[in-house]
N, C-alpha and C positions, 0 to 999 in steps of 0.2 A: 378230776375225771368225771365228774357227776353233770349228766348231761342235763340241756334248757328243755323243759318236758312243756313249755308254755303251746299257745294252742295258733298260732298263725297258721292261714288258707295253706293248704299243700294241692298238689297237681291230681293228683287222684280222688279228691274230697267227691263224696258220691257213688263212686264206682264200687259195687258190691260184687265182690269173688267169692266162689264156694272152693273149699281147697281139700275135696276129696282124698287125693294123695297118700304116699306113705314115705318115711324118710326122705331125702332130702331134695329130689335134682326138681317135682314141678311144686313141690312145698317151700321151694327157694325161690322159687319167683312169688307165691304169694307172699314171701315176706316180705322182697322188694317194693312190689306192691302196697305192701301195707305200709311200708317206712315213709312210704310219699301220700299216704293219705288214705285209701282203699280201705274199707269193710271186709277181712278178713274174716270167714267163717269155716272154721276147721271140721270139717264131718267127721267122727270116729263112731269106728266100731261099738258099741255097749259094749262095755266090763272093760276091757285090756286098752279100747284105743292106738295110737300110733304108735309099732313096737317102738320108733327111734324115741317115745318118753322113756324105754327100757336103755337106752343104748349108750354106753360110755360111761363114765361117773354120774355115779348114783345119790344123790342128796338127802336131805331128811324127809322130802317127800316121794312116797313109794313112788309115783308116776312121771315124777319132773325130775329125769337127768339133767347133769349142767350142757350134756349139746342141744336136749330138744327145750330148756330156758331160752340157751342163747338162737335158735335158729328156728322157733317159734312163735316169736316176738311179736306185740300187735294182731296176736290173733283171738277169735272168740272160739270156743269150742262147743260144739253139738254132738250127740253119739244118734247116732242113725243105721239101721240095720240093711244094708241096700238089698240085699239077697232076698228078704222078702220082698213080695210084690205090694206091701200095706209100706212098707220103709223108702220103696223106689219110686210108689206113688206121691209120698212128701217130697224124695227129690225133688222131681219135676214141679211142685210148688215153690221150693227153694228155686229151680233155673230160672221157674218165669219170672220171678224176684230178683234177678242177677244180671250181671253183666258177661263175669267171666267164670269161667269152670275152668281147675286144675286137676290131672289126675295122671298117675304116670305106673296104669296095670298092664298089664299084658295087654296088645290087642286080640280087642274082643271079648273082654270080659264086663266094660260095661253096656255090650249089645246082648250078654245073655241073659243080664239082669233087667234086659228093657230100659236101660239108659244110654243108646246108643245115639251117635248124631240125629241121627233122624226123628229120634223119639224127645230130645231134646230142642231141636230146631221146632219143631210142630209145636212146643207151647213157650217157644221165646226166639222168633226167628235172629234177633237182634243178637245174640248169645255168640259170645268168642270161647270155645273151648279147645284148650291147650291140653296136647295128649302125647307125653315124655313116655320111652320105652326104650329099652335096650337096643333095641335095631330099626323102631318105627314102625307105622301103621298097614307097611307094603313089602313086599320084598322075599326073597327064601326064608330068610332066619325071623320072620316075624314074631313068630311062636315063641322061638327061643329065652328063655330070663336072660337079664342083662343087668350088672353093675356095674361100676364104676372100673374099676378093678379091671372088668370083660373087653369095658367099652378103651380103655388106655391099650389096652392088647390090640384089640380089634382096629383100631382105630390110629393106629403105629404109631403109637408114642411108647410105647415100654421097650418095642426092640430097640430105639433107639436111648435109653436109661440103663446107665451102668458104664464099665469099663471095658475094652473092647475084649472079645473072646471069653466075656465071663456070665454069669448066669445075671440075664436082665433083672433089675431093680426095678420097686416101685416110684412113680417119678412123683417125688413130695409126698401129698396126700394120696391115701389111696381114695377120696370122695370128692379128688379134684374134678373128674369127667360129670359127677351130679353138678356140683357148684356151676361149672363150663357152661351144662345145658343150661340149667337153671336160669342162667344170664340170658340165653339165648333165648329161654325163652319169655321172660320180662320184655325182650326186644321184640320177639312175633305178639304179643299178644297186644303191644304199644300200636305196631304196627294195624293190628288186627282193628284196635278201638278205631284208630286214624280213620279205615277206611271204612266201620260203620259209620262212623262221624257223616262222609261224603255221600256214604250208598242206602244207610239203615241194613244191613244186611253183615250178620254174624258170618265164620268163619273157623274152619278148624288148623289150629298150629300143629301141627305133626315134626317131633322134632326127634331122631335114633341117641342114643347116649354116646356110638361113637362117632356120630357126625360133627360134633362140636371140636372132640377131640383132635379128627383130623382134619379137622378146618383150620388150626393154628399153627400145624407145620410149615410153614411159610414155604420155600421152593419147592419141597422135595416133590411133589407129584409135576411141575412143569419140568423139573428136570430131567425127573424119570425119563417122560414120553420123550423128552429134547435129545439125551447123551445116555441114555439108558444107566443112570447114574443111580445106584440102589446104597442110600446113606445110611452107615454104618455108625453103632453106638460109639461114642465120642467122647464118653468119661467125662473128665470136667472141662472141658474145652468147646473148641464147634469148628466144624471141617471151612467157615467161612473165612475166619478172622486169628490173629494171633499177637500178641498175649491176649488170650479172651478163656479167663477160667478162675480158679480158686487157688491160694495161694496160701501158704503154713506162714505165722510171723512166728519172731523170737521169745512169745510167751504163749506156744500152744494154741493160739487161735490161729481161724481161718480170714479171708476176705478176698471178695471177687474183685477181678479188675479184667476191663473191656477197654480192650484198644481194636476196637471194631475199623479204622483210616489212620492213615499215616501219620496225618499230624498227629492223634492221640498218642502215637506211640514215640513218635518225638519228644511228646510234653514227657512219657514217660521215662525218657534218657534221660531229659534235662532233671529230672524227680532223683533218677536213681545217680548223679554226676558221672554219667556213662554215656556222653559224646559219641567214643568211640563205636559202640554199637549200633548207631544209626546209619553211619555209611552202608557195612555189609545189607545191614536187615530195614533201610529205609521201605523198602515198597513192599504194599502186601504179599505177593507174590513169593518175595524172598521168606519172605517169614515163614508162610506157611511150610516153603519146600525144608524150610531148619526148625521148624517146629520144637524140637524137643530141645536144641541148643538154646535157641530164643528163651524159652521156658526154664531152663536151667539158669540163664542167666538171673531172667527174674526172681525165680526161687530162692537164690540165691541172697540177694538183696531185701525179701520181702523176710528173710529166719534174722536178719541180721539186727533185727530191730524189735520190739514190742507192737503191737497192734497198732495201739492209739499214735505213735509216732508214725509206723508208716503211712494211715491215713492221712495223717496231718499234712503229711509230706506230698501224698497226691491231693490233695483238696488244695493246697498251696500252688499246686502247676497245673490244677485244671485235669485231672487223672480220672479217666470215669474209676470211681472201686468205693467198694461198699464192705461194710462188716457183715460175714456172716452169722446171724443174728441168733440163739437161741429165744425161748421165751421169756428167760430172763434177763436176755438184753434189751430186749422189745422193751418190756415194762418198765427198764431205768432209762430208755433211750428221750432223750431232750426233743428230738423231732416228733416221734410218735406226741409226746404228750403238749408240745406245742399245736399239733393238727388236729387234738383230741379224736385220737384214734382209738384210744381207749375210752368206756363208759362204765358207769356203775348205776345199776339198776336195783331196785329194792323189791324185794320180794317176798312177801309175806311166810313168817314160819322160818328161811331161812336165811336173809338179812340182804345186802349190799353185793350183788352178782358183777364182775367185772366182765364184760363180751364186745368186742368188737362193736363200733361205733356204727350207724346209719350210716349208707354212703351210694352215691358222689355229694360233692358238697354240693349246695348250689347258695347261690346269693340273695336269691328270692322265696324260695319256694324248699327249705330245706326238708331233707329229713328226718325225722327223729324216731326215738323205740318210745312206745307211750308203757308197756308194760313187757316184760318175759313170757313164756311159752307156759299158756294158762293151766288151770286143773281141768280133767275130764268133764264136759256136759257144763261148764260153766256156765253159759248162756243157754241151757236149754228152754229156760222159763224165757227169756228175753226174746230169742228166734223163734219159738215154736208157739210161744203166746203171742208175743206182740207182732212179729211179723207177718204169722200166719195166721194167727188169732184164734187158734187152741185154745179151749178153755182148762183151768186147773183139772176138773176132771176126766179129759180125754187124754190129757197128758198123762194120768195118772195111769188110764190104762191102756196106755203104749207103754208106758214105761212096766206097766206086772207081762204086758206079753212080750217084754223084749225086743222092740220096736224101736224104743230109743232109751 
């Protein structure tokens, strides 16, 4: 599982990002970033830093939790006080030194520090900054705090999580909607470089926490407007397709199976030696309007057996169905560790960290974790000497007036 840490060209070699931010949805795209190549420079606060090094399990070192190791990765850290006007002044040397800015406060918080577009454009026009908010840059609810959590609500995917008539569930993670934007916004600021590429001219991504969210509902807003159709939480199933859900086997486990077209549910007769059931329920149609009998049948068939045999059984006939995984199925699962999905990263103090692998793959140009989510101020002598060319003693006293 111990990944190639060796040093081939990656796609971002060069591009330097400041990754102001807090917890995860615009500090997940400078990881992205940094997995492909990118100068990662983490700005924290003096003293505390990024509460998410406090967040989730806690390791031997007071400030590196195991989520802000794994989803800090490849980054260098500086503490910088922005709130002062001597701290927001280094900003703006840090931008013009930069490419991209990440930062995901409340709008308008870094306009009252004098770090606003504008004051950032004026000494690095070239500058793409990415600015993640709960509801975005515009709009009634600007003002509003937003997480992940807010943005699943807001953003209808939670009334649609759960079993129908029952109190909505969180759907998976509740820091799915950060991860969501976070992608999104690796893709605007790609986008962003592209088109200084063509123009020289920077660009601000304005991306809401539940915009992402409700970008992936696939019909439900054309339908709405189409047949006035308002989709209703659907438990383990989906109002499109049937059998399309989770299923009990005969040793306590779960595994999903998607008969999303007819033939798939064919192949699933021929699975279950149940001919018969294709006639009544051959065409989607039929299925959906017998849903619960359909379903029963399945059930039925899928308790009658052990897991691993019923999968066997649909991978034999071409059966979309999957095991529902805990995480200790992940880590014995023979695919995962064939795709090396899994990595182990060594980290000083407390050893050999297992976290999710770099990712997409690519064939040219991969990418890798060169280190975990650093100690506070790491690099402060490295950025604040070398690249701004501070000397030991002004650093010295920035750092007695709390500066950095």
């Amino acid at each position: 599982m111990t990944e190639d840490r060796s040093t081939p060209p990656r796609p971002m070699d060069g591009v330097r990002v400041l990754d102001v931010a807090t917890f995860i949805a615009a500090p997940y795209t400078a990881s992205i970033l940094g997995e492909f190549g990118a100068e990662v420079i983490k700005v924290e606060q003096p003293g505390g830093g990024d509460p998410f090094r406090r967040f989730g399990t806690q390791t031997a070192q007071d400030d590196c939790s195991l989520a802000w190791l794994s989803e800090a990765r490849n980054k260098k850290s500086v503490t910088l006080n922005l709130r002062e006007p001597e701290g927001a002044e280094l900003f703006k040397r840090l931008a013009q030194k930069s490419d991209v800015v990440c930062e995901n406060f409340r709008p308008g918080t870094l306009e009252k520090w004098g770090l606003g577009w504008d004051e950032l454009k004026a000494v690095n026009p070239g500058l793409v900054l990415l600015r993640i908010s709960g509801y975005g840059q515009t709009g009634p609810y600007r003002d509003r705090p937003g997480f992940a959590r807010i943005a699943h609500a807001v953003g209808g995917l939670t009334y649609l999580a759960g079993l129908p008539g029952e109190t909505p569930v969180t759907p998976g993670s509740t820091s799915l909607g950060d991860y969501m934007s976070g992608l999104y916004g690796a893709v605007g600021v790609l986008m962003a470089l592209r088109h200084r590429e063509a123009t020289g001219e920077g660009q601000v991504v304005d991306i809401g926490l539940y915009e992402s969210v409700f970008r992936v509902l696939d019909e439900i807003a054309p339908r709405y407007e189409a047949k006035g159709f308002v989709r209703e939480p659907e438990g383990t199933g989906t109002v499109n397709a049937c059998p399309h859900g989770h299923f009990p086997t005969g040793d306590n486990k779960w595994l999903a199976i998607a008969c999303t077209t007819d033939k798939m549910f064919e192949r699933l007769c021929q699975a279950m030696d149940r001919a018969d059931l294709f006639d009544p329920y051959g065409e989607q149609a039929e299925r959906l309007a017998n849903r619960d009998a359909v379903n029963r049948e399945v059930e039925a068939w899928t308790r009658s057996m052990p897991r691993d045999q019923v999968m066997a059984t649909c991978v034999e006939h071409q059966v979309p169905a999957g095991a529902i995984n805990t995480i200790a199925d992940i880590f014995a699962d023979p695919h995962f560790q064939a795709r090396a999905n899994l990595t182990q990263v060594p980290v000083e103090g407390i050893g050999d960290v297992t976290v999710p692998a770099a990712f997409p793959k690519m064939s040219q140009t991969p990418p890798r974790i060169d280190h975990l989510g650093p100690p506070l101020g790491n690099a402060n002598g490295e950025v604040y000497g070398g690249l701004l060319g501070l000397s030991d003693a002004e650093l010295a006293a920035l750092t007695e007036r709390g500066i950095i």
